[in-house]
C-alpha positions as CSV (number, residue, x, y, z in Angstrom):
1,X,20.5,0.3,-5.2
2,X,18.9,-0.3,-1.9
3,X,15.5,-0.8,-1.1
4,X,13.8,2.5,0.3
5,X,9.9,1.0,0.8
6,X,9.5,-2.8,1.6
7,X,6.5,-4.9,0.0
8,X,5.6,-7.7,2.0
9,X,2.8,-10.2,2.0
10,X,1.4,-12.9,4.3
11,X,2.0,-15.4,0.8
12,X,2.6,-15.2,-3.2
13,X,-1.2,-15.9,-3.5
14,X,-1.4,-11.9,-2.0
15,X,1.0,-11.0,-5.0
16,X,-1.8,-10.4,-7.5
17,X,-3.3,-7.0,-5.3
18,X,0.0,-5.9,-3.9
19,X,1.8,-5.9,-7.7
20,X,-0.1,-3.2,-7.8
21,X,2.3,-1.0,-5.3
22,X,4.9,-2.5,-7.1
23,X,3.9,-1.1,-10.3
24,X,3.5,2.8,-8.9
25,X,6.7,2.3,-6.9
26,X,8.5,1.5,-10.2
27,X,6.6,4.0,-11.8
28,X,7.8,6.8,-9.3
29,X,11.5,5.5,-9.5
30,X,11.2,4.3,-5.8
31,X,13.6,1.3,-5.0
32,X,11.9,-1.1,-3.0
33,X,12.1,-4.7,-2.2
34,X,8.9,-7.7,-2.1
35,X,8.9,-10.5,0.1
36,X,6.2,-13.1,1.8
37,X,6.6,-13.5,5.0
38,X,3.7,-15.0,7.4
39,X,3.2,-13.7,10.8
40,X,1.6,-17.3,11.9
41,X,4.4,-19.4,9.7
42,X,7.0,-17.7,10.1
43,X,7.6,-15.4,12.6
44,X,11.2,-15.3,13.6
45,X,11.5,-13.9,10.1
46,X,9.0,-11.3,10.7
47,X,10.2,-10.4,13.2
48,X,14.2,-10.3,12.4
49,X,12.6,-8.0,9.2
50,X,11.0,-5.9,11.5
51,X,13.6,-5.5,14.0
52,X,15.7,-4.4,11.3
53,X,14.0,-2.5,8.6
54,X,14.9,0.5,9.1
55,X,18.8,-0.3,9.5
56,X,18.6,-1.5,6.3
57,X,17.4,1.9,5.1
58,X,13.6,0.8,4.9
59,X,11.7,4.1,5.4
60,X,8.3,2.8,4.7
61,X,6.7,-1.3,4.6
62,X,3.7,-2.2,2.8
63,X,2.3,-5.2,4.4
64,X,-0.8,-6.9,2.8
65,X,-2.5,-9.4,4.4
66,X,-6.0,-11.8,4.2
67,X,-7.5,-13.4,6.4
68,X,-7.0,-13.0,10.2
69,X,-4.6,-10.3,8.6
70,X,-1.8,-9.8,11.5
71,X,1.0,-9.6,9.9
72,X,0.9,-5.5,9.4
73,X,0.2,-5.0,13.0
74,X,3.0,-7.2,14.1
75,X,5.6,-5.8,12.1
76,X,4.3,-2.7,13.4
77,X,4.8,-3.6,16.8
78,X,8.3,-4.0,15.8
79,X,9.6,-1.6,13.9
80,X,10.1,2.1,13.8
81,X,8.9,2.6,10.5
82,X,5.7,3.5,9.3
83,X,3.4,0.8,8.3
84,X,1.0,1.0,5.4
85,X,-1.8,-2.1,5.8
86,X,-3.4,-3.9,2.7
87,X,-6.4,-5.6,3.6
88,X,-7.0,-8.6,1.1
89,X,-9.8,-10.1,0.3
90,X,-8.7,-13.9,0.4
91,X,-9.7,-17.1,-0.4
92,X,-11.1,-17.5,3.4
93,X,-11.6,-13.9,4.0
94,X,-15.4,-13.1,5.3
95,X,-16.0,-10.8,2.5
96,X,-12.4,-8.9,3.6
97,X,-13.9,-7.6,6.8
98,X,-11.7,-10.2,8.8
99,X,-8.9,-8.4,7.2
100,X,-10.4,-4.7,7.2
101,X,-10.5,-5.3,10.8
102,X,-7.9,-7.1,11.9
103,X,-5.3,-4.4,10.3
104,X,-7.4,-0.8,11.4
105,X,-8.3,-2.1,14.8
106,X,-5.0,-1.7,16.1
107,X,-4.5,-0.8,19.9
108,X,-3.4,2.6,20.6
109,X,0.1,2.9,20.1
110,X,0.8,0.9,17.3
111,X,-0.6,2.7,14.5
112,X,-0.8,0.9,11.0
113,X,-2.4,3.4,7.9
114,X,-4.8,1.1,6.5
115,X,-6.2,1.7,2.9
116,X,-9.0,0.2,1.1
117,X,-9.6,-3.5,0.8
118,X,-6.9,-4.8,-2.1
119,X,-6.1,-0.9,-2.0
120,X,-2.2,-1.5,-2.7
121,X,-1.9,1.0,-5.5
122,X,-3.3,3.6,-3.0
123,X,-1.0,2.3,0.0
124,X,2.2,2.8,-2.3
125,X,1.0,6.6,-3.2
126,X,0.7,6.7,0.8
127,X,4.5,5.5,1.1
128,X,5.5,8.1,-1.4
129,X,3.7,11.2,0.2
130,X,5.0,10.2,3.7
131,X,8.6,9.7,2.3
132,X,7.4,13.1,0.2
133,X,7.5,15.1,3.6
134,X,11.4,15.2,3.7
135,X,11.9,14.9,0.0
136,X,11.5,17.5,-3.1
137,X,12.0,15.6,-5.8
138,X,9.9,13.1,-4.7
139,X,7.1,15.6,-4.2
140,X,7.2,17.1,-7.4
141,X,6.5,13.5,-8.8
142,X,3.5,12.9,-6.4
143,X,2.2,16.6,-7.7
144,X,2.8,15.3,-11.2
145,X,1.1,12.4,-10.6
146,X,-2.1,14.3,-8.9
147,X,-2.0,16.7,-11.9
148,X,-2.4,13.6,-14.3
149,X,-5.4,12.4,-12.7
150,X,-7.2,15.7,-13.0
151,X,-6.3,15.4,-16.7
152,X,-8.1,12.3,-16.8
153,X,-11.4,13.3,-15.2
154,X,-11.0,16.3,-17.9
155,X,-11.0,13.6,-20.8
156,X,-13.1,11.2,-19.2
157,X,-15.8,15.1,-19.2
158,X,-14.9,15.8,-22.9
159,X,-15.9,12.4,-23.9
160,X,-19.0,12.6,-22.1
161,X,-20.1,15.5,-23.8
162,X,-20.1,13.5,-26.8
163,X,-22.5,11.3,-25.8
164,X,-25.8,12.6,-27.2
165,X,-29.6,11.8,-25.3
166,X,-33.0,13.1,-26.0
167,X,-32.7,15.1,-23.0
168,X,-29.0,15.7,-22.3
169,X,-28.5,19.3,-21.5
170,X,-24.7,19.1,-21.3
């Protein structure tokens, strides 16, 4: 089975927020692959991944990052593929805005999507819905998966009308 989305993180420490993607790619059946790679440590291997990703049949990368947070922008530079960009809120992030910043200020022509800070669960439905475009299976299983969250505000509704106050009207 090869890898169709590619997880990547500046370190393991970043693997407690980006898991997250992990568990909706498995979720949705999506073959992907998770690796740390740093953009200041180690970047002849970022950028042999980059170069690269999509001839290994990479459609989409995930990259979350803290801190200075440039490893999505440079694999962007590099690659063909879209890039989804995690901002993580790290040990010696300011608040995460170092990292909110340094992955959506990117200069025109290198686009990176960036989600929410520690947003990975949201940057892996991302993946799917851009990979969705050109796939029908895979966007019945978004659909389904949109579907089930509406089921859940429904519940979440029914159990609120159970809760009784003196001057609940509802």
């Amino acid at each position: 089975m090869k890898p169709l989305v590619s997880i990547i993180m500046g370190s393991t420490s970043d693997l407690k927020v980006m898991s997250a993607a992990a568990e909706f790619l498995d979720e949705m059946e999506i073959p992907f692959e998770i690796n740390a790679l740093s953009a200041h440590r180690t970047p002849d291997m970022v950028m042999d991944f980059a170069k690269n990703a999509h001839k290994r049949g990479i459609k989409v990368v995930i990259a979350g990052a803290g801190g200075a947070a440039h490893l999505p922008g440079v694999i962007a530079a590099m690659t063909p593929c879209p890039v989804v960009g995690v901002p993580i809120k790290s040990s010696n992030s300011i608040d995460g805005w170092d990292s909110i910043l340094s992955i959506l200020q990117m200069p025109s022509g290198i686009p990176v999507a960036t989600v929410a800070l520690d947003g990975a669960k949201n940057a892996a439905i991302l993946a799917v819905q851009m990979m969705a475009t050109g796939d029908a299976e895979l966007l019945a299983k978004i659909e389904k998966f949109k579907a089930s969250m509406e089921g859940k505000i429904t519940k979440a509704n029914d159990e609120l009308r159970k809760i009784e106050y003196k001057f609940k009207t509802n």
